[in-house]
N, C-alpha and C positions, 0 to 999 in steps of 0.2 A: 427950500421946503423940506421939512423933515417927512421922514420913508414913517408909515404905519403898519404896523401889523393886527394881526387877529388871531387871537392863541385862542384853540379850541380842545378843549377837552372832554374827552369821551371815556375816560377812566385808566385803570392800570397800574403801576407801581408809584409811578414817576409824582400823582400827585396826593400821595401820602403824608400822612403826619401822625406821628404818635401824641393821640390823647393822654396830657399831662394827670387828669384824673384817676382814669382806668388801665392805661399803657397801650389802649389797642391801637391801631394804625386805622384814623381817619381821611375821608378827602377834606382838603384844606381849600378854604375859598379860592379860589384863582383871580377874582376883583381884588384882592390884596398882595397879588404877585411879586408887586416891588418891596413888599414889605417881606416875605419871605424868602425873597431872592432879589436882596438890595443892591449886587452888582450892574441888575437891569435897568440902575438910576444914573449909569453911565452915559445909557447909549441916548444919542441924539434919536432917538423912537417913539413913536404913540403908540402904547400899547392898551390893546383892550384885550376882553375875552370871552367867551361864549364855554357853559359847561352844558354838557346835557346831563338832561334828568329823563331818565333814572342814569345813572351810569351804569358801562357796559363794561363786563370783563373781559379782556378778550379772546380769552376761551369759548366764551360764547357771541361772537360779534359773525352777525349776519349780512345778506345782501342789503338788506333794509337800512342799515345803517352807513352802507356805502352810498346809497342813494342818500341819506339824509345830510351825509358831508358833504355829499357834490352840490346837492342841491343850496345848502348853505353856504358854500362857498360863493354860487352863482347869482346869491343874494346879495351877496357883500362883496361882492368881486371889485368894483368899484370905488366901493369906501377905504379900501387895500392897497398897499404896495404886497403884501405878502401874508402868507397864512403859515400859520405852526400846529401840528397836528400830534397831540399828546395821546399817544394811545399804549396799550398793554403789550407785552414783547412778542407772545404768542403767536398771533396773528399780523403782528404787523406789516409784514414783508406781500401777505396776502391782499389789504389792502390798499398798500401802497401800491404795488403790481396792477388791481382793479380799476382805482382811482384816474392811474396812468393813460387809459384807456376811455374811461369815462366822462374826463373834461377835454375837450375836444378845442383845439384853438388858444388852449393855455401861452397865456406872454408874461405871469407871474410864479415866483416860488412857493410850492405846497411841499414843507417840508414835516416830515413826520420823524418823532424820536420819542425818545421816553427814558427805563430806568431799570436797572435791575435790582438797585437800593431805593427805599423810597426817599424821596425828596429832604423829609428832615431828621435823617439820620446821617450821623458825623459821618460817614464814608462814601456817602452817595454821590453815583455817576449823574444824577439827575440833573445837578446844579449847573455842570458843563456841559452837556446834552443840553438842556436849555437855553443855556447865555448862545454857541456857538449857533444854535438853530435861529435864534430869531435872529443874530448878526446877519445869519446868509439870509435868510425872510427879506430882512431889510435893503439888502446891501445891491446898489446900483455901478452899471459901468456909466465910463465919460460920456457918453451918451444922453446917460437918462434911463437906461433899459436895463430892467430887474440880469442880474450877473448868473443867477441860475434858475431861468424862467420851464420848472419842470416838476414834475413831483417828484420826491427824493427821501432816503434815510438819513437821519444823520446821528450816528451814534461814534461811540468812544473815538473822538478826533477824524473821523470819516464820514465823507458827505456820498453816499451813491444811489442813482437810478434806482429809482425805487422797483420796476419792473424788472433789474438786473439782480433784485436782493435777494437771502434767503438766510433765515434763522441759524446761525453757525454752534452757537452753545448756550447752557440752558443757566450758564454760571459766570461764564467771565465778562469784564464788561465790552470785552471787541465781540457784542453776542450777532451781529449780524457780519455776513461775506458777501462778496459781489465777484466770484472766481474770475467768472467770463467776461468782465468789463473793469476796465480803472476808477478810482475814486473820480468825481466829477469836481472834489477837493480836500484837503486835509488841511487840517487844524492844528498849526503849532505855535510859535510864536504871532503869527501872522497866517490868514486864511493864505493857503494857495491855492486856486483856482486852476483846472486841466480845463481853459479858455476854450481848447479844440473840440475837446468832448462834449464839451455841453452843447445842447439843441436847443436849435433860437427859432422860434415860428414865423410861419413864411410872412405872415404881416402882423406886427406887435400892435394895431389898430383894431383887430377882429373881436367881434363878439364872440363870449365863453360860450359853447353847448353844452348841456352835457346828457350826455346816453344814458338817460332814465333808468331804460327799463331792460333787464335785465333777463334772458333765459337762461336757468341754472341747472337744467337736465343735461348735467355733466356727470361721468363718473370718471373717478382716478383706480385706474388696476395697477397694481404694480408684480410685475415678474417674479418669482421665483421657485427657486425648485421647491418640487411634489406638487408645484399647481394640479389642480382636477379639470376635466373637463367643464364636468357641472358647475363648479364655483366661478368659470371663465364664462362662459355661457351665461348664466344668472346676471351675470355683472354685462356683456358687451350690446347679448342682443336683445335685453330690457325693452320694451315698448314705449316706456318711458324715458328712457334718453335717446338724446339727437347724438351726443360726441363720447367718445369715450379719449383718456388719457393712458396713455399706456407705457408706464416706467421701464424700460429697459436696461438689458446690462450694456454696459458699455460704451461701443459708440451706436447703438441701438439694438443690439443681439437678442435674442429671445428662442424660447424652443424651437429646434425643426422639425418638431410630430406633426403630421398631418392632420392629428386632429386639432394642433393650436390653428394652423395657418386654414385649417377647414373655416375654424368659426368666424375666423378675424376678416377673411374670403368672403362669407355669409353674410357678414354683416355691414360691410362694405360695398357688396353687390343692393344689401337692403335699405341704402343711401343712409346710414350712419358712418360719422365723421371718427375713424378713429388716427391721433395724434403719437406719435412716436417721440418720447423726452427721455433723455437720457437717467438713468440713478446715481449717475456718479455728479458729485461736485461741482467739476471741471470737466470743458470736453464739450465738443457736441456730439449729434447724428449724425450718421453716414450710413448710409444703408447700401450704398454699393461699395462697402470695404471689403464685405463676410457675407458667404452665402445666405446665413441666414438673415440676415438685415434684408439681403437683394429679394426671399422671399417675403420676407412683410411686404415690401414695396409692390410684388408680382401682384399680392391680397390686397392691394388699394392703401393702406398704409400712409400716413404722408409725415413726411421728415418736421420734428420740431427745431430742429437744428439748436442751438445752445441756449435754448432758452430754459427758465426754470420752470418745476411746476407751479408754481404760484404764476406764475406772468401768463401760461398758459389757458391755465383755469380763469383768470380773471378777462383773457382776449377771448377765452368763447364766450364766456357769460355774456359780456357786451355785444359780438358777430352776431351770436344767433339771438339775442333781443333786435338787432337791427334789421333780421330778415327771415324766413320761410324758407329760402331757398340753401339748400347746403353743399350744394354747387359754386355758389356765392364765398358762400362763407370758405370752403378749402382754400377758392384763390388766396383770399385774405390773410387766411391763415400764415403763409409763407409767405409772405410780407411784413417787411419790419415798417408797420405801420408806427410807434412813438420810442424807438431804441431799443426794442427788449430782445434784436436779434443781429447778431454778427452779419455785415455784409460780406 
């Protein structure tokens, strides 16, 4: 029985075409896929597709739209061996991180990729970004059971953990890193597969959930020098946020003024959640390396350990929709609940 997939698209470079009329760069039907990308006449595959309307740039791609994938996914989950998620480079690391999170009991491949050329211009990354995403989409072990049943990036000959990723450059086509974790596979000759890495669910038989609904009263602060009080403040002890994220140098370092560790103290005691993620690349937290790390910690503080900010943002969005209580949600927090933290 031949593998299916489901190519969706929700806008961005990748599914581009220069109008022969005008010269401007159109979206190009996606029901005519093979004809634009006739390598895809190779594979032993059904492929279908779904575009939404209006398309979304992903510059501006919201929670809404993370719900609108999950939920479609969980439509068609079914009719599937696997789904391809054509999205804009921008954000993508952000919502593949959310998504991560969101479908809960995944036993199939949601892999997202897209382009930094658009699709039908002679130099474009889009063409191989395509073909190899839906091979992995498709692509089963001797078993019978999808070979990388997770959501994922896969861009210029690299396939990785989608909650592992982050936007590396704004130009070349290796535009995505995954510092703190290995490829889940690479694409050369032949896919190879890092078999060990990949996360296999505890029962390939389960129904998909997926976590709706969303709490997004997050902010991200990020560290640096001449911070103000006021502009710390403004941002931590908001009435309207539950979590705050908080960029760090290092392996978590941040001022030792009293007045930083007063607010972070306050606001902590005021049962807001705030998240320690590193700024650098590479690395995790460690808050008991450096005094001042051991002080955030003293202030309630709690270690993101190597995770990104994208994986972050998108696990509280999801914690605190699933509950009121943010007691709850800390444990959780430090829990590599679907990969996106070093054990």
């Amino acid at each position: 029985m031949i593998s299916s997939v489901l190519i969706i698209y929700t806008g961005g470079t990748i599914g581009m075409k220069e109008d022969p009329t005008d010269g401007t760069l159109k979206p190009f039907d996606f029901s005519q896929i093979k004809e634009e990308v006739p390598e895809l006449n190779k594979f032993a595959v059904r492929l279908d597709s779904y575009t939404f309307d209006p398309l979304i740039d992903s510059s501006d791609v919201e929670p809404s739209l993370w719900v609108s994938l999950a939920e479609l996914i969980h439509d068609r989950y079914d009719d599937y061996d696997g789904f391809v998620i054509l999205h804009g480079t921008d954000t993508m690391a952000y919502s593949a991180s959310t998504l991560s999170f969101m479908l809960e009991g995944l036993a199939k491949p949601v892999v997202f990729t897209g382009s930094q050329l658009p699709i039908g211009v002679p130099r474009t990354d889009g063409k191989e970004n395509l073909i190899s995403a839906v091979e992995i989409a498709a692509a089963k072990d001797e078993t019978g059971h999808a070979r990388v049943p997770e959501v994922c990036i896969f861009f210029d000959s690299k396939l990785l953990r989608g909650n592992r990723s982050t936007k590396f450059s704004a130009e070349a086509f290796n535009a995505f890193a995954s510092p703190n974790c290995p490829p889940l596979a690479q694409a050369g000759i032949n896919i190879r597969y890092n078999s060990d890495l990949i996360r296999k669910p505890v029962y390939w038989d389960a129904q998909l959930r997926v976590q709706s609904h969303l709490d997004t009263r997050v902010s991200i602060l990020k560290v640096h020098p001449g911070m103000t009080p006021q502009v710390m403040r403004s941002i931590v002890t908001d009435p309207g946020t539950r979590a705050v994220i908080l960029e760090t140098y290092g392996s978590g370092n941040a001022l030792s003024k009293d007045w930083f560790i007063d607010i972070l103290k306050e606001a902590c005691e005021g049962g807001k959640i705030i998240l320690n993620v590193t700024q650098c690349q590479s690395g995790t937290v460690n808050m008991d390396l450096y005094a001042t790390g051991a002080s955030l910690k003293q202030a309630g503080v709690l270690s993101g350990g190597d995770i990104t900010t994208e994986a972050a943002l998108g696990k509280l969005f999801c914690l605190l929709g699933r509950t009121e209580d943010n007691k709850r949600v800390k444990t959780l927090l430090e829990k590599d609940l679907c990969g996106e933290l070093s054990k």
